[in-house]
N, C-alpha and C positions, 0 to 999 in steps of 0.2 A: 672583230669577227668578219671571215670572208661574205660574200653577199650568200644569202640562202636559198639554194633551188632546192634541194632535200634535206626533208626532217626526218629522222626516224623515231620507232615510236616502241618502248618497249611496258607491259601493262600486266599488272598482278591477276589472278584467277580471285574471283567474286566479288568483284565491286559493284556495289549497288550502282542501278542508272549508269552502267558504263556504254551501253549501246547507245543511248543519245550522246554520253558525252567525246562519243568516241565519233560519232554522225557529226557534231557540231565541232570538234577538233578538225575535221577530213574537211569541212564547207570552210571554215576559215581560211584554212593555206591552200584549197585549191582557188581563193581568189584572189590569192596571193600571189600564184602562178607558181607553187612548190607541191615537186613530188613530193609522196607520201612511200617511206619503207617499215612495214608492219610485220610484229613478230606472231607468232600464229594465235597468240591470246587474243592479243589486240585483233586480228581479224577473225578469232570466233565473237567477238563480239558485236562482230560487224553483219554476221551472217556470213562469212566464207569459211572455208575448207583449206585455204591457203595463207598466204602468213609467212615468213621465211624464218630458220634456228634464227635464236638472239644474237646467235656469235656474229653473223652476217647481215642484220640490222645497219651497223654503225657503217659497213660500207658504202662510200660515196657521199657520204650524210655530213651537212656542217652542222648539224645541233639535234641530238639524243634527249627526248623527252619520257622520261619514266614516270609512269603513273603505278604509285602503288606505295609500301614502305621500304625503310631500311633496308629491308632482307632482298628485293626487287632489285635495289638500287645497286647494292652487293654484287648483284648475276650481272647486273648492265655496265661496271666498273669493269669484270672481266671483261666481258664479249668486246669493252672498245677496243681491248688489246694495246693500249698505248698510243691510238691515233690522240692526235689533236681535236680532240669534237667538247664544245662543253656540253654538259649534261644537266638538264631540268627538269629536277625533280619534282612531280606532283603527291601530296601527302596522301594518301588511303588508306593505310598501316596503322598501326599500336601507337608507338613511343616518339619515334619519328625525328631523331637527332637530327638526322643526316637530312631527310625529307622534309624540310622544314615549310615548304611552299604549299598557302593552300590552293584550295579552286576556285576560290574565290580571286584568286592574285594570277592566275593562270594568263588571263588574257593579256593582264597590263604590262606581265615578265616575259609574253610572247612578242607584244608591242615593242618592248625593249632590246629584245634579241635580233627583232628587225632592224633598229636601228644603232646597235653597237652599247648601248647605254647599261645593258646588266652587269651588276658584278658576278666578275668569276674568280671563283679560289682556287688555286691549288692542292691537293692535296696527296702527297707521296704515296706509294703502292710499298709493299715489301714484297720480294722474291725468293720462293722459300725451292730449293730440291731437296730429293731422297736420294743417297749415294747408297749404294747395295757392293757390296765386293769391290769397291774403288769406282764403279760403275754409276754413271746418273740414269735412274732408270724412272723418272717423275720431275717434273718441274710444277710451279703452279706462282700465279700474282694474287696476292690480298691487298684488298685496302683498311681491313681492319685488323686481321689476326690470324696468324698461322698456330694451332693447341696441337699436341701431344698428349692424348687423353689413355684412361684405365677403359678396357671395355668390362675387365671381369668384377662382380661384387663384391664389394668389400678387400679389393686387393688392391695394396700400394705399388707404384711400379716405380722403377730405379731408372735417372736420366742424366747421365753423365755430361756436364752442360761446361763451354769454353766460350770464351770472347777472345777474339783475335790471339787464338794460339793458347790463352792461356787457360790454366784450367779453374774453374769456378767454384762448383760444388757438385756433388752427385743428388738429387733430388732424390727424395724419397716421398711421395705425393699423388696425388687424386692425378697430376699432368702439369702442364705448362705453358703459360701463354705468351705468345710472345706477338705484341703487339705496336700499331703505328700510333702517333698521337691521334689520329683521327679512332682507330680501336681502341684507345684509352679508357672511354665511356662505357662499352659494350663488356664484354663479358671478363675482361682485365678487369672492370669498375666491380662487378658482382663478386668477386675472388679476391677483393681488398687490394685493388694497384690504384697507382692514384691518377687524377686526371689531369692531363696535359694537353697544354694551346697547343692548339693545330699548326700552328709556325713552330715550335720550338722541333729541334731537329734531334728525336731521338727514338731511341727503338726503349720496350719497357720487355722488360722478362720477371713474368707475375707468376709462382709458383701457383697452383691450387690444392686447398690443403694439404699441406705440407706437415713429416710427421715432426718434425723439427720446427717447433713455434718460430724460434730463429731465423728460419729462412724468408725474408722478404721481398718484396719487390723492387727489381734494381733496372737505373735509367743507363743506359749506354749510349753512347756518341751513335747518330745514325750513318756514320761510314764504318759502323764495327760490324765482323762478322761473326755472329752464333751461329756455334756444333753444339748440336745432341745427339749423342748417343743412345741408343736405344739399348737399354740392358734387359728387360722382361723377355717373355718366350713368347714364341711364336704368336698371332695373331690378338696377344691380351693388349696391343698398343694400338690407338687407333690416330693416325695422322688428319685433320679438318681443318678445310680453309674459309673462313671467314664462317664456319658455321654450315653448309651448303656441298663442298665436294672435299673429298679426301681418299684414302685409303688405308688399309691398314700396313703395319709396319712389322718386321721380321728384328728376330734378334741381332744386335752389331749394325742395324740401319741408323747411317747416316743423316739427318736433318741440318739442312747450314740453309740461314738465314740471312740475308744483309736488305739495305734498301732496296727499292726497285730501279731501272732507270727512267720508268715511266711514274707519270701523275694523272691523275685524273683531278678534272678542271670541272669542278662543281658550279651551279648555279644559285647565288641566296639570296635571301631576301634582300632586297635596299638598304631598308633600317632595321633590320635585325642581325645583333653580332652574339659571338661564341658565350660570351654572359650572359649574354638575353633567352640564348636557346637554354642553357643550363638554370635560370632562373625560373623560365615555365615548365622544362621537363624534371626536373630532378625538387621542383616545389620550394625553391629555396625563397629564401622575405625579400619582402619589395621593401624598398625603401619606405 
């Protein structure tokens, strides 16, 4: 990591005790002699009125620390846009795959950032557009999962789905997820896809209920590109990326999915790996 004169700082709405801990974040790297680029949470927590959009946080910044969970981390994966910045995540959240760092480990993983010594992962983004009349009229980067959901009740909707040209199956189903190994765990896991190491290089397309017991979930090469076609009417399709933004979809809209060219460069624990997270969050037996 280059030497660090700006940190940015991106931070969930109601964390307990986040004004001290945002007070004592601010005293630490200012005697470090690094500016501070705060998104407007983080500086209402501070007492101000100012703050800068998340998307322009990661500006100039060699190291992105997000205080909050999963869903936090999501908004701060976009906003890097593909720069080179790792990102340190601090837990405040639910379930907290992703966010695995506590505050208790804050300082020692800040100490380490100073000095070159953290681990940092990789971990691939996927690139989804909406093609409209041959037109790309949407683009958008996930790190966990680009869905094709039903908005209307109790209506199935039809997804005429291709991998590299070829044609797959037409879904008949609650939607479809189409996600990274790092979105394996998240709402793929809830809809019966299975989960896959973060190294292993592949896109997964997990039907949700489906009317067709048959239909299950399938691993594709992640240099494949999936189409869906949207077959439902007007407005009953709703397009969601990572959970967070989307739009809806028109009939004959286009969705093509392939990897991203960017990654995001997480920060984890020393001695905790991808078994170890899955063994405390998902409750599974200790040895």
């Amino acid at each position: 990591m280059p030497d660090i004169k700006v940190v940015g700082v991106i931070s969930k709405p109601g964390i307990p005790h986040a004004s001290s801990i945002l007070s004592e974040l601010c005293a630490w790297w200012a005697q470090h002699g690094v500016q501070m680029r705060l998104d407007h949470e983080s500086a209402r927590y501070l007492g101000s009125h100012g703050g800068l959009p998340r998307e322009q946080v990661p500006e100039g910044a060699q190291l992105l620390i997000v205080l909050g969970g999963d869903g936090t981390l999501l908004a701060a994966a976009r906003a890097v846009g593909g720069r080179e910045i790792p990102i340190l995540p601090v837990n405040f959240g639910g379930l907290g795959f992703l966010t695995a760092i506590t505050l208790d480990k804050l300082y020692p993983e800040l100490e380490n950032a100073l000095t070159g010594r953290q681990r940092v992962v990789p971990r691939r983004m996927l690139h989804g557009e909406v093609q409209r009349d041959g037109e790309v009229v949407a683009s958008y980067e996930a790190l966990n999962d680009i869905v094709i959901s039903k908005t209307q009740i109790a209506r199935m909707i039809d997804l005429e789905t291709y991998v590299d040209g070829q044609f797959v199956s037409t879904f008949k189903a609650d939607g479809l997820i189409i996600a990274t190994p790092t979105g394996s765990t998240a709402y793929s896991l809830s809809a019966g896809g299975p989960i896959v190491f973060p190294a292993v290089e592949a896109i997964c397309i997990t039907p949700v209920c489906p009317h067709m017991l048959t239909n299950r979930p399938v691993l594709v090469p992640s240099a494949s590109v999936i189409e869906i076609v949207c077959k439902a009417s007007h407005k009953e399709v709703y397009l969601t990326i990572d959970g967070q933004v989307g739009e809806p979809l028109a009939v004959n809209d286009r969705v093509v999915c392939r990897s991203s060219a960017h990654q995001v460069h997480l920060i984890r624990p020393p001695n905790m790996f991808f078994f170890d997270v899955l063994r405390e969050k998902l409750k599974w037996g200790e040895r």
